[in-house]
C-alpha positions in Angstrom: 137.4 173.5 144.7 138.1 176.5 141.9 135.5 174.8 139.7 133.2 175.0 142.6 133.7 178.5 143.3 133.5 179.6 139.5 130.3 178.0 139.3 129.4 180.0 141.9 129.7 183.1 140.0 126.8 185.4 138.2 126.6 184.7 134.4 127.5 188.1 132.8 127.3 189.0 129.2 129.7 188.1 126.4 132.3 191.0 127.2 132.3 190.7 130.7 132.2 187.0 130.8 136.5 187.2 129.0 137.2 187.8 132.5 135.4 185.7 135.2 136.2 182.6 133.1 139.8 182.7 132.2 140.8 182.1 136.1 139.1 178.8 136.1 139.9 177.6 132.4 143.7 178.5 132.4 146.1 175.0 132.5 147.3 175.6 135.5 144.0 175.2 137.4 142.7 171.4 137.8 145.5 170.2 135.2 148.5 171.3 136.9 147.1 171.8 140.9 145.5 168.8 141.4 147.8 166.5 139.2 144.7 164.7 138.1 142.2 163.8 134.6 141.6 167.0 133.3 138.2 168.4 133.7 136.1 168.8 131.1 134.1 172.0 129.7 131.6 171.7 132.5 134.1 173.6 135.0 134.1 176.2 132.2 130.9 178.0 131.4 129.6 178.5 128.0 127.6 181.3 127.0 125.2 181.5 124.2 126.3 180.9 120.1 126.8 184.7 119.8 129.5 184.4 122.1 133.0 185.3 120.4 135.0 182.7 119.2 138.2 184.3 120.9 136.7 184.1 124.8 136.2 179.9 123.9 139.8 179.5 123.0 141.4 181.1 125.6 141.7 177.6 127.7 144.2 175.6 125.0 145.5 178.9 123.5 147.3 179.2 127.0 148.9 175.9 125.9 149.0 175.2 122.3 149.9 177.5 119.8 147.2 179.4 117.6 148.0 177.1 114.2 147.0 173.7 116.5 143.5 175.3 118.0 141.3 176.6 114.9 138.2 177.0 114.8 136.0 175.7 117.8 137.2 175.3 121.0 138.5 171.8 120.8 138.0 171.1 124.8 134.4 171.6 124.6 132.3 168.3 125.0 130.8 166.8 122.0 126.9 167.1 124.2 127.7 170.7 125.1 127.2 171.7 121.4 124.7 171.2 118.8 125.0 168.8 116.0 125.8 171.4 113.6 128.9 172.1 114.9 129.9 168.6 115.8 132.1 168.1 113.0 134.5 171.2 113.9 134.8 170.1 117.2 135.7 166.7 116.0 138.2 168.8 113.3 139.5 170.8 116.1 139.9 168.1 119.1 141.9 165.9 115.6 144.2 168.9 115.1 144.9 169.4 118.5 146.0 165.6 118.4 148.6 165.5 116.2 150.9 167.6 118.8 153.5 164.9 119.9 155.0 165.1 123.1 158.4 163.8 124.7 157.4 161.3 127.5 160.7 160.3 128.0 160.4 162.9 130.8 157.4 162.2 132.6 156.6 165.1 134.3 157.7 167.4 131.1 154.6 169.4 129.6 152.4 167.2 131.7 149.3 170.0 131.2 149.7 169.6 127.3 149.3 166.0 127.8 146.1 166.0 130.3 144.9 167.9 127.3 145.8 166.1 124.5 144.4 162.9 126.3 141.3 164.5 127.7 141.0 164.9 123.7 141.5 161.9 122.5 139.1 160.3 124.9 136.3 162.7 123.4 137.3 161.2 120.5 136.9 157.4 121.0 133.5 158.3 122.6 132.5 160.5 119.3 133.7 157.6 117.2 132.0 154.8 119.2 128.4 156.2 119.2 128.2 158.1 115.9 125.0 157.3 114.1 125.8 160.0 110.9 128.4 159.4 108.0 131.8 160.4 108.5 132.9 163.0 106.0 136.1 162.7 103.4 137.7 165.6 105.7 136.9 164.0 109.2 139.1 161.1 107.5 141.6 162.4 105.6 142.0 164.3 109.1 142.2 161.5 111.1 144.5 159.6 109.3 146.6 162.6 109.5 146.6 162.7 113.1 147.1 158.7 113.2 150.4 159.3 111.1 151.6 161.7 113.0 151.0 160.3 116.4 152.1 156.7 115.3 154.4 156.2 112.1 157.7 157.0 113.6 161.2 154.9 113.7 162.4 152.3 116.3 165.7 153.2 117.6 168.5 150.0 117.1 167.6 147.3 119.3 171.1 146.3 121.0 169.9 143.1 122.7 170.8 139.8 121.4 168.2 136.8 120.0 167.7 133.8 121.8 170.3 131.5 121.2 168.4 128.1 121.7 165.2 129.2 120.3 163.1 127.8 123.0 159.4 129.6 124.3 161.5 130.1 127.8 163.9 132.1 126.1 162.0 135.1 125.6 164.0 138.3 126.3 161.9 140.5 129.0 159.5 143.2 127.2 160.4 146.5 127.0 157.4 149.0 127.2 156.8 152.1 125.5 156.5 154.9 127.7 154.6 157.2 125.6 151.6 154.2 126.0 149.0 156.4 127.7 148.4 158.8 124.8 149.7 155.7 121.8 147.0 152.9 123.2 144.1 156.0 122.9 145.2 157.0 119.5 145.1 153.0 118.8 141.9 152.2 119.9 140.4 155.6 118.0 141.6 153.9 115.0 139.9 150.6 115.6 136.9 152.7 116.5 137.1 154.4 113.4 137.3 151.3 111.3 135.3 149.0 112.8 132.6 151.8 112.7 129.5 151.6 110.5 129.8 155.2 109.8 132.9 155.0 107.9 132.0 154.0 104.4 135.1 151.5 102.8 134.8 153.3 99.3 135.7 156.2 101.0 138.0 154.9 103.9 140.0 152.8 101.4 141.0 156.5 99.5 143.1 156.8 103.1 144.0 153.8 104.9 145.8 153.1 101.3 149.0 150.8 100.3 151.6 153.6 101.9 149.6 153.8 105.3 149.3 149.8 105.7 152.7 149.4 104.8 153.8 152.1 107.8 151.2 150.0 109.9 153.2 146.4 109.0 156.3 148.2 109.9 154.8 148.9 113.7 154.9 145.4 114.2 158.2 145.6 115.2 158.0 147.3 118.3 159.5 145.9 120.9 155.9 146.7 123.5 154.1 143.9 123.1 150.7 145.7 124.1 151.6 147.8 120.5 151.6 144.7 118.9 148.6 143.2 120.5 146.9 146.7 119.1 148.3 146.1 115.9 147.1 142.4 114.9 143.9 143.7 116.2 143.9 146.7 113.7 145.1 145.0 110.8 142.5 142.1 111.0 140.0 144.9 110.9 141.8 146.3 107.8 141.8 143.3 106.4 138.1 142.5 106.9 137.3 146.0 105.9 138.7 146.8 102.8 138.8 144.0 100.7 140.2 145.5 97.5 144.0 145.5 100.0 143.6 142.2 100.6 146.0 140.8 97.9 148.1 143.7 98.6 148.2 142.8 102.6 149.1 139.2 101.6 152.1 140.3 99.7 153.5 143.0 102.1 153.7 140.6 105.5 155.0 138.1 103.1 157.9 140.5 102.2 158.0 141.3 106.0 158.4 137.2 106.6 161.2 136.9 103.5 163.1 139.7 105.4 163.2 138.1 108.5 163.5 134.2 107.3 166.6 135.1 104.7 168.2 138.4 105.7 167.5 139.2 109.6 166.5 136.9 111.4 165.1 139.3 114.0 161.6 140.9 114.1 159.3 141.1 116.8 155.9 140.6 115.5 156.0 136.7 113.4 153.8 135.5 116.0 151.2 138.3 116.1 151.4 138.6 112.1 151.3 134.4 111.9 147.9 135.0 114.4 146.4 137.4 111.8 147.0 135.2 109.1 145.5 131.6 110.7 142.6 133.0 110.5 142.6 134.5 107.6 143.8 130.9 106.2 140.4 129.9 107.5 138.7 132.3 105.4 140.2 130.8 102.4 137.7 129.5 99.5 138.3 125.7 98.1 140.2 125.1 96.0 142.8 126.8 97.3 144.0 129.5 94.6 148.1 129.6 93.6 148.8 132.5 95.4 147.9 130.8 98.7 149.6 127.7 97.8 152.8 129.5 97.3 152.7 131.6 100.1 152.5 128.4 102.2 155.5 126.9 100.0 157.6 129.6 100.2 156.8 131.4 103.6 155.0 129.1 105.9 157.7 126.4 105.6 160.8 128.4 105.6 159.5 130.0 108.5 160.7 126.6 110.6 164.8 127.6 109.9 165.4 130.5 112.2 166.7 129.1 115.4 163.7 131.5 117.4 160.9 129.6 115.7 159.6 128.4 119.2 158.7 131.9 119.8 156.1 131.7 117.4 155.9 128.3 116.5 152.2 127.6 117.7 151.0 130.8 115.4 153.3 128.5 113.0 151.8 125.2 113.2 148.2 126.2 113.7 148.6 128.4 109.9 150.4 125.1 108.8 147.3 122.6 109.9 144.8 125.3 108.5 146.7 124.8 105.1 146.7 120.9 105.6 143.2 120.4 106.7 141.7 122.4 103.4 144.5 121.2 101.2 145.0 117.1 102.3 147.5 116.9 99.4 150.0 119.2 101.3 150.5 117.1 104.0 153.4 115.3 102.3 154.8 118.9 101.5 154.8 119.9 105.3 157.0 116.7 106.4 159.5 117.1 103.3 159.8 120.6 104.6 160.3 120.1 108.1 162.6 117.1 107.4 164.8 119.4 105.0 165.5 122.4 108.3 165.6 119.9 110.7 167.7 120.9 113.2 170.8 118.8 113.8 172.6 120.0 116.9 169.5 122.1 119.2 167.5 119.4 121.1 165.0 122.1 122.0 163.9 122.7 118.3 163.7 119.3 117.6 161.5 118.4 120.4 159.0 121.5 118.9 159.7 119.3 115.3 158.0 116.3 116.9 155.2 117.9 118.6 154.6 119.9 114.9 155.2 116.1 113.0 152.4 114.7 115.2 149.8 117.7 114.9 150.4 117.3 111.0 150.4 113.5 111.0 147.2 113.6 112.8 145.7 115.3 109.5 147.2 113.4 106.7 145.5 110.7 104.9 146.8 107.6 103.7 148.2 108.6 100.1 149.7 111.7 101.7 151.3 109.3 104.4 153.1 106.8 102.1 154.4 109.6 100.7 157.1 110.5 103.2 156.8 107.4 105.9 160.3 106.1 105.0 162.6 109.1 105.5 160.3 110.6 108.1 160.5 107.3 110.6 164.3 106.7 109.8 164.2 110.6 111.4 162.2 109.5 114.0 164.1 106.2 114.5 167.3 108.6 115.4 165.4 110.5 117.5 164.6 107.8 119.6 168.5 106.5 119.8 169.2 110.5 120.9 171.2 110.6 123.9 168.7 113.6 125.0 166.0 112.3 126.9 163.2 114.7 126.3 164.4 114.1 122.2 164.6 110.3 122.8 160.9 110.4 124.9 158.9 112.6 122.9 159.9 110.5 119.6 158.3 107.9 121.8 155.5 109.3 122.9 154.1 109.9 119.1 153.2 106.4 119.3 150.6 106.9 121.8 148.5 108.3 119.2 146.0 105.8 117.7 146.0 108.0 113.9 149.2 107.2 113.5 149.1 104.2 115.4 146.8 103.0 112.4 149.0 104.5 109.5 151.7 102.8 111.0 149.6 99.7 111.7 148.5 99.7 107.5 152.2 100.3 106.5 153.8 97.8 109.5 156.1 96.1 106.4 157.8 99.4 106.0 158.2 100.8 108.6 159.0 98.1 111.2 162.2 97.4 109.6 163.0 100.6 110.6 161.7 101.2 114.1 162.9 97.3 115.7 166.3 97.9 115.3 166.5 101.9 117.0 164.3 100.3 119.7 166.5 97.3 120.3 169.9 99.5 120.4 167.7 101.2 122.8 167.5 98.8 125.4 170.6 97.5 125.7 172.2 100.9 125.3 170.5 103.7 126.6 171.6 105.3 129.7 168.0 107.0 130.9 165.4 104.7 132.4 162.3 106.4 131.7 163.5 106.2 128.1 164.1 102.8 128.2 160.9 101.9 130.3 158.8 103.3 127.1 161.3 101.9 124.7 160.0 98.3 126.4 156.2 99.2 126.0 156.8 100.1 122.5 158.6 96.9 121.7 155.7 94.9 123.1 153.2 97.1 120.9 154.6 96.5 118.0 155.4 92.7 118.8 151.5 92.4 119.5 150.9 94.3 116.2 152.5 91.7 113.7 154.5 89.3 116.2 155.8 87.4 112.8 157.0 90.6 111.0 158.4 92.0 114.5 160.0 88.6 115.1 161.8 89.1 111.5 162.9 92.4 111.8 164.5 91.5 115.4 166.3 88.3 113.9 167.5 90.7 110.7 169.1 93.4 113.2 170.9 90.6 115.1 172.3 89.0 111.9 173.1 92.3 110.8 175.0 93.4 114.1 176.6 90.2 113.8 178.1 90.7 110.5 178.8 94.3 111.9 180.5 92.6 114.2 182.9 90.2 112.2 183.8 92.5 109.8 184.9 94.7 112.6 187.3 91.8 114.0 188.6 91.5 110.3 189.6 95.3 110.4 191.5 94.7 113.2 193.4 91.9 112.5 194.5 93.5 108.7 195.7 96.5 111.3 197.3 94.0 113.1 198.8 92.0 110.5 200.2 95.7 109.0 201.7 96.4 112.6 203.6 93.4 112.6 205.0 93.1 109.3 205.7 97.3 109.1 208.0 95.9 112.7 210.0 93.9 110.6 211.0 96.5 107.7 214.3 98.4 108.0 213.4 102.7 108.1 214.9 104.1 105.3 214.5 107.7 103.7 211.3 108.6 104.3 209.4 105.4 104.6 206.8 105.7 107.3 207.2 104.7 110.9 204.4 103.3 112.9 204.9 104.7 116.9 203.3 102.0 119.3 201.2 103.2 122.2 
C-alpha cells in the first residue's frame, strides 16, 4: 500500500525529490511492516544520472553503515541502470554482502537480512545471465565476500559416532540456521564458476590453494544441504581449474588420512568419496602412480573405521572404478578387505560380502587365483556364522553365475574348502532358512563335479572321525591322570586334583 501511494506522487527535481522518497525507501517500510521479500528499487523512484549520489543511498544508509554502502546504491536493480555502471552496482551489492548477521535469533536485525538477501539474489541473477567478462576486481571482490560469509569454524560436535557402523545408524541431521542467506551465497559461487564469463587464468589467481583448502574444511558441517552444496562446488573447481587438480587430490587425501588414522569422525567421506568416483572415471590409461597410491593407501584403509557403512557405496563404487580400468588391482582389493575384516560386528561384515561380490564380479581369472584360497576359507566361516544374515549372505554370493564360473574353473581348490563348512552346516546350524540354502548349495556343487564333491565329503568325514578319536584319547590320558593322582599321598605342595 505505501509503495502505491508514493507512486502516486508528482516527480519533483533532484533537491525536492530527498524528501518525497525517503518515507517510502526507509527499512522500516515493506521490510519491517509487512514482514515480507523486500521490494526492490521499483517502489523507490529514480531520477535522472545527475541525481546526487547521497539522495540514492539514503535507503541502506538507514541500515548499514557508510564503509559497507560505497559508491552506487547497492539496492538498485541491475535493469534500472545502464551498463556502464553495472559493475559498481555489482561492487556495491558484493560489499554490502559481506555483513554477517547472527541468525541464532531469528527475528534479530531481520531488515538487515531482507536486505542483504534481496542482494544476493540480484546477484545470482547478474551472475547467471552475464554475457561480458568479469573483471580481476569483480573477483577478487567476490571471493572476498565468499570468505567472509562462509569460511568460519564449527563449534565441537558433542554427539557420539555410531557404534555398529550400519546405514541405519545415522545420527539425525542438524541444520544450519543461518541457511537462507549461506545456500544464496553457495549457489552465487557455483554461478560464478560455472560461468563462461569467468576466465580460469584469471579465476585460478583467487580460488587458490588457501581458499580450496577452507572450502575442504566446510565439508564437515554437520547440514547436509552444506555438504550437498559443497561436492557440487568442488566438482566444478575441479573441472575448472585444472592446474589445482593434483593439489585437490592431495588435500582430501590428507582430509581422508585424518579421519582413517587419527579421528575417526568427519562428516563429509561420502560426499568427498562421490566427488572423487567420478573423477576416477575421468582418469587416463594407464593409470599414473599417484592414482595407484591413493587407491593403496586411502581407498582401502578407508574400509577400517567401524562407520564405513555410512559411506560405503561412495566407497565401493571409487573401488570398482579403480578395478574396472586397472584389472590387476582386483587381487589388491580382496587382500585389503581380508586384512580389516571385521571380527566381532556382523553388520560390517555383511557390507564386506556385498563389497567382495561387486569386486569379484570384475576380476579376471589371473586376478582371481590370486586370492581364492584365503578369500573362500573367509567365506567358508562366514557361512558356519551363527548370525543368520552373516551365514545367508555368504550364501547368497553363489547365486551369481561370474563367480559361479571362477569357482566352477578352480572347483579342485576351492571345494575342499567349501564341502566341509556346508556339511557342519547342516547338521549343526540352528536357523532354517540358512540351512534350506545350505542344502541347495550342496546339491550345486554335487552337480558341478559329483566325483570331486563326493571326495571332499568322504575327506571331511574321515577327518571328523580322526577328530573324533583323538578326542576320546584326550580324555582317557585325563582320566588315567585322575586315577593314578587318587592314589598318591598329598605332601608339601604337591598338587591336589578337586573332583566335581
Amino acid at each position: 500500500m505505501w509503495k502505491q501511494f508514493v507512486s502516486k506522487l508528482p516527480r519533483k527535481s533532484s533537491s525536492s525529490g530527498k524528501g518525497d522518497r525517503s518515507p517510502g525507501c526507509s527499512p522500516g517500510g515493506n521490510a519491517a511492516g509487512n514482514g515480507g521479500t523486500i521490494q526492490r528499487t521499483s517502489s523507490c523512484p529514480s531520477g535522472g544520472p545527475a541525481r546526487p549520489a547521497s539522495s540514492v543511498k539514503r535507503m541502506s544508509s538507514a541500515v548499514f553503515p557508510s564503509s559497507v554502502v560505497a559508491g552506487i546504491e547497492p539496492l538498485v536493480s541491475f535493469k534500472d541502470v545502464p551498463n556502464g555502471e553495472k559493475q559498481n552496482l555489482f561492487l556495491s551489492k558484493v560489499s554490502l554482502c559481506c555483513v554477517v548477521f547472527d541468525f541464532s535469533v531469528p527475528n534479530k536485525n531481520s531488515a538487515e537480512k531482507d536486505f542483504k538477501r534481496q542482494a544476493l539474489l540480484d546477484l545470482v541473477e547478474y551472475v547467471d545471465s552475464a554475457s561480458t567478462r568479469f573483471t580481476e576486481t569483480m573477483i577478487a571482490a567476490c571471493c572476498r565476500m565468499f570468505a567472509v560469509n562462509l569460511f568460519r569454524v564449527f563449534p565441537p560436535s558433542y554427539r557420539t559416532s555410531s557404534s555398529g557402523g550400519g546405514e541405519g545408524e545415522e545420527e539425525e541431521p542438524m541444520f544450519d540456521p543461518a541457511w537462507p542467506h549461506l545456500h544464496l551465497v553457495y549457489e552465487l559461487l557455483l554461478k560464478l564458476i560455472g560461468s563462461s564469463s569467468l576466465d580460469a587464468k584469471l579465476g585460478k589467481k583467487y580460488f587458490d590453494h588457501s581458499f580450496i583448502v577452507k572450502l575442504l574444511e566446510l565439508f564437515n558441517s554437520e547440514d547436509p544441504r552444506e555438504r550437498d552444496c559443497l561436492k557440487t562446488i568442488l566438482h566444478r573447481i575441479y573441472g575448472k581449474f585444472m592446474v589445482h587438480r593434483p593439489f585437490i587430490r592431495k588435500a582430501v587425501s590428507n582430509i581422508f588420512y585424518h579421519f582413517v588414522f587419527e579421528t575417526d569422525r568427519h562428516n563429509g567421506i561420502s560426499e568427498l568419496l562421490e566427488v572423487f568416483g567420478s573423477v576416477i572415471s575421468g582418469f587416463a590409461l594407464p593409470l599414473k602412480e599417484e592414482h595407484k597410491i591413493f587407491f593403496w593407501r586411502v581407498l582401502i584403509p578407508l574400509h577400517k573405521p567401524k562407520t564405513v557403512g555410512v559411506y560405503l557405496q561412495q566407497l565401493t563404487y571409487c573401488v570398482t572404478q579403480f578395478v574396472e580400468k586397472e584389472p590387476k588391482l582386483a587381487s589388491s582389493v580382496i587382500h585389503g578387505l581380508l586384512r580389516y575384516w571385521p571380527i566381532t560386528n556382523s553388520q560390517k561384515e555383511v557390507m564386506f560380502l556385498s563389497e567382495i561380490e561387486e569386486v569379484l564380479e570384475a576380476t579376471n581369472m589371473v586376478e582371481f587365483q590370486k586370492c581364492m584360497v584365503p578369500l573362500f576359507q573367509r567365506i567358508a566361516h562366514c557361512i558356519n556364522s551363527l548370525h543368520f544374515q552373516v551365514a545367508e549372505r555368504a550364501l547368497f554370493m553363489w547365486n551369481n553365475d561370474h563367480i559361479i564360473s571362477l569357482v566352477a574353473q578352480n572347483r579342485e581348490d576351492i571345494l575342499p574348502i567349501i564341502v566341509p563348512a556346508l556339511e557342519r552346516n547342516s547338521q549343526n546350524h540352528w536357523n532354517q532358512s540358512v540351512l534350506n540354502l545350505t542344502v541347495n548349495l550342496k546339491k550345486m556343487l554335487s552337480e558341478m563335479d559329483e566325483e570331486l564333491f563326493s571326495t571332499c565329503l568322504n575327506k571331511y568325514m574321515e577327518d571328523e572321525e580322526k577328530q573324533e578319536s583323538l578326542k576320546q584319547k584326550r580324555k582317557l590320558a585325563w582320566e588315567r591322570l585322575e586315577s593314578a593322582a587318587a592314589f598318591q599321598p598329598v605332601t608339601g605342595n604337591t598338587a591336589v586334583l578337586v573332583s566335581r
